[in-house]
C-alpha positions in Angstrom: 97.0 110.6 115.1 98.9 114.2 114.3 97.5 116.1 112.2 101.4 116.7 111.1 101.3 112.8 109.8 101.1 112.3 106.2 99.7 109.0 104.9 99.9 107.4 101.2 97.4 105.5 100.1 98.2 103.5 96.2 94.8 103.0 94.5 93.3 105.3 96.2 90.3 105.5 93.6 88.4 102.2 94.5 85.6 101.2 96.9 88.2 100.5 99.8 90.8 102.8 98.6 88.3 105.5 99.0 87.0 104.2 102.4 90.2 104.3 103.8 91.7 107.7 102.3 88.5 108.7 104.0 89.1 106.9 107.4 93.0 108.2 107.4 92.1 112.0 106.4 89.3 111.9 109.6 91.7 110.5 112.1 94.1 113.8 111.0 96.4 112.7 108.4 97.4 114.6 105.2 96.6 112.0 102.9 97.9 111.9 99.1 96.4 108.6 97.1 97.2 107.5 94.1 95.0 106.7 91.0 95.3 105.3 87.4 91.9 104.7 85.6 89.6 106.6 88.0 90.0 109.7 87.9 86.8 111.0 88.2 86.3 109.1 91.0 89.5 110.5 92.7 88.4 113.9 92.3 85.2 113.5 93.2 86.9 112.3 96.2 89.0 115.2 96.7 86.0 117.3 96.2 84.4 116.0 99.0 86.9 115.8 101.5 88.3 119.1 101.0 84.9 120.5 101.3 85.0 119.2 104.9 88.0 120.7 105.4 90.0 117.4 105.6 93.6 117.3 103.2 93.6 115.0 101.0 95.4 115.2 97.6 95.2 112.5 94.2 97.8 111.8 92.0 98.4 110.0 89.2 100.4 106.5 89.0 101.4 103.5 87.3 102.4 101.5 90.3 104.4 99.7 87.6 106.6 102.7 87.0 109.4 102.6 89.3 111.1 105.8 88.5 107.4 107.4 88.9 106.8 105.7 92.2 109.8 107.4 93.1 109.2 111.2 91.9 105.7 110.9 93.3 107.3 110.1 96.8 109.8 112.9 96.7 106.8 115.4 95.0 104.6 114.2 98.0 107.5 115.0 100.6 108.3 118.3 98.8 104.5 119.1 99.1 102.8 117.6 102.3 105.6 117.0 104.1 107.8 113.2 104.7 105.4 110.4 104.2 105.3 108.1 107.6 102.0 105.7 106.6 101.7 104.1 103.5 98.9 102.1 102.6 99.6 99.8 99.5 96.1 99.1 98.6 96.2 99.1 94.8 95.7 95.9 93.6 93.7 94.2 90.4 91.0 91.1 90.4 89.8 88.7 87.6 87.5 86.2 87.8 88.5 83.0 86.0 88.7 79.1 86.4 92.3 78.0 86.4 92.1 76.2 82.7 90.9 79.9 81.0 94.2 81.6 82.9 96.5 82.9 80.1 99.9 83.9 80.6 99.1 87.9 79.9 96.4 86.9 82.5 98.9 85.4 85.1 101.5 88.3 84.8 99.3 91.1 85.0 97.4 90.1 88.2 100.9 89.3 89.9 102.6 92.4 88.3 99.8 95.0 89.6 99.2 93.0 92.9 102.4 92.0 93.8 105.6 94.1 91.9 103.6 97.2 92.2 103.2 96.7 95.7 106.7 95.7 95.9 107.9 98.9 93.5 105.5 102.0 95.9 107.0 100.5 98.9 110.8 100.4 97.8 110.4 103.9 97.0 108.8 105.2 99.9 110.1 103.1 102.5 113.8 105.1 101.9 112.7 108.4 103.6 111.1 105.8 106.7 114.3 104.4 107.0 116.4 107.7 106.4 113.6 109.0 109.6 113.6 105.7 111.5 109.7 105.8 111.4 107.2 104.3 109.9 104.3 102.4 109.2 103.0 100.4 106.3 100.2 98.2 106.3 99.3 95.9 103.0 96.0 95.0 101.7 95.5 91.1 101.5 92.8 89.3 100.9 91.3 85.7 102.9 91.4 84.1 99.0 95.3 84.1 100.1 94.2 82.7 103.0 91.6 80.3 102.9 90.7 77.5 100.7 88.0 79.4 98.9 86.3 79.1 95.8 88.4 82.0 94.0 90.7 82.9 91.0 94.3 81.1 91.4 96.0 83.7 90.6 94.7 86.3 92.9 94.8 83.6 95.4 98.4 83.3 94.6 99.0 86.9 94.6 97.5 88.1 97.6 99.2 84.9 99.5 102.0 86.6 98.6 101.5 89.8 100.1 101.6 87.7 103.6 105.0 86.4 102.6 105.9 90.4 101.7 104.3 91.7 105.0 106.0 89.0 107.6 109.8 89.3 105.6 110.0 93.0 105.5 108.6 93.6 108.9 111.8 91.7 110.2 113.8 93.6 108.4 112.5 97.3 108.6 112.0 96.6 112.5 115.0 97.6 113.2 114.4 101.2 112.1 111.3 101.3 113.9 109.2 100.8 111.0 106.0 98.8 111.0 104.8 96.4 108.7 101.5 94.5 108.7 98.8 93.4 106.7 94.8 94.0 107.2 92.9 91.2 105.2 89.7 91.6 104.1 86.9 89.0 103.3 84.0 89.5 100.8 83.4 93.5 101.2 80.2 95.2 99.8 81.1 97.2 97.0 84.8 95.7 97.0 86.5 93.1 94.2 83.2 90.7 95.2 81.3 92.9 93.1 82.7 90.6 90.0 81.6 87.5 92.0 79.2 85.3 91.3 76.0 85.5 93.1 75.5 81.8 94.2 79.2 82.1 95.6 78.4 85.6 97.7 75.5 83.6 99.5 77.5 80.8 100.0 80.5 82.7 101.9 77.8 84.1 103.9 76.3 81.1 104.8 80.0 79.8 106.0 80.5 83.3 107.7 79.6 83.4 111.2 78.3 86.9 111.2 76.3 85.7 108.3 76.9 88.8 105.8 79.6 90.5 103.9 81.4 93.3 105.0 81.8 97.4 104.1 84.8 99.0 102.8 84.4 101.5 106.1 84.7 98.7 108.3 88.2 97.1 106.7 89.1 101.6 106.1 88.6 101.6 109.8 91.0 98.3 110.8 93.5 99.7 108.0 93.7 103.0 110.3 94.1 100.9 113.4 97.0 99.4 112.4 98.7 102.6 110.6 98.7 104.7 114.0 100.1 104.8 117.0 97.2 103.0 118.7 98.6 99.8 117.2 102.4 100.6 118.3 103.5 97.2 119.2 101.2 95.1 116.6 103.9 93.7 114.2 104.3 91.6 111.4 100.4 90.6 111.7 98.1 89.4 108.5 94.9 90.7 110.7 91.4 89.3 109.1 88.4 91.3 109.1 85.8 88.3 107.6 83.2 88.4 109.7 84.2 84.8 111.3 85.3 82.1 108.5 
């Protein structure tokens, strides 16, 4: 990648956020990542990297705040320079049996996973059009994927980033703008944290590679796809499981 590329990354705080702010920054990007709770964690991040001379910036953001997903595109243009990757990474899990789902449960695991994805992309999406360049790469998940012993609705929600990924893909294409999905299985230190122990050894006994994954190993397939080494890779929902 240039060095002159700027990426976003939304939720930029977590375990995989982190890994692939870190992955983006050391292929050359300018990266700017977003964070709402963490924000220790995002400067400690910024701390870091900067240290190694790599430019990476945090800023705060409700991905639920459409007028804010908007300023912060236009700040990061004014700033770093017109945004050409975006990674929409930020997402929320719960761990639940379908008859404990309440509504409040329901909406906010669709809202943060799905509008908010929906809401960062809309706003910076314009200036790829405007350039006719781009590339934006979603973060799904196999529970959207597989028949798996997880929570409906994240199953339902990260199903629909695949619905998200293949429909705006058609229709950005035409101003040269890329749009695919990298999804991850069970990741060390990822959303499998909150799972159950007896379930983490059984997804490994089904995996072929017989373990979990590492948020550097997904960071580095997220990179893949957002540069130019992946130029004609399209409208793809690319697993990185391990073998299921």
């Amino acid at each position: 990648m240039s060095s002159k590329r700027v990426a976003f990354v939304s939720g930029g705080s977590g375990a995989l956020g982190r890994a692939i702010v870190r992955a983006l920054a050391e292929d050359g990007c300018a990266v700017a990542y977003s964070y709402k709770g963490n924000r220790e964690k995002a400067e400690q991040l910024h701390g870091e990297l900067a240290a190694a001379g790599l430019n990476v910036r945090p800023y705060p953001l409700d991905v639920l705040d459409a007028s804010a997903c908007v300023g912060l595109a236009e700040r990061i243009e004014a700033e770093l320079g017109p945004v050409e990757i975006l990674i929409n990474n930020a997402g929320v899990a719960q761990v639940m049996p379908f008859a404990m789902i309440e509504e409040d449960d329901w909406d906010r695991v669709m809202d943060i996973n799905v509008k908010g994805m929906f809401l960062v992309t809309k706003a910076f999406a314009r200036g790829m059009i405007r350039r006719k360049k781009g590339s934006i790469v979603n973060i799904g998940s196999l529970a959207g994927m597989r028949m798996l012993e997880v929570p409906v609705h994240y199953a339902a929600a990260k199903s629909a980033v695949t619905g998200f990924t293949l429909a705006l893909a058609r229709e950005l294409g035409r101003y040269n703008i890329r749009v695919n999905a990298a999804v991850p299985g069970m990741l060390d230190g990822g959303v499998s944290i909150n799972v159950p122990a007896r379930l983490q050894e059984k997804y490994k006994d089904y995996c072929a590679l017989s373990r979990s994954g590492t948020c550097e190993e997904a960071a580095q397939l997220v990179a893949f796809l957002a540069g130019d080494r992946s130029s004609y890779i399209n409208a793809q929902a690319i697993m990185i499981d391990g073998g299921i």
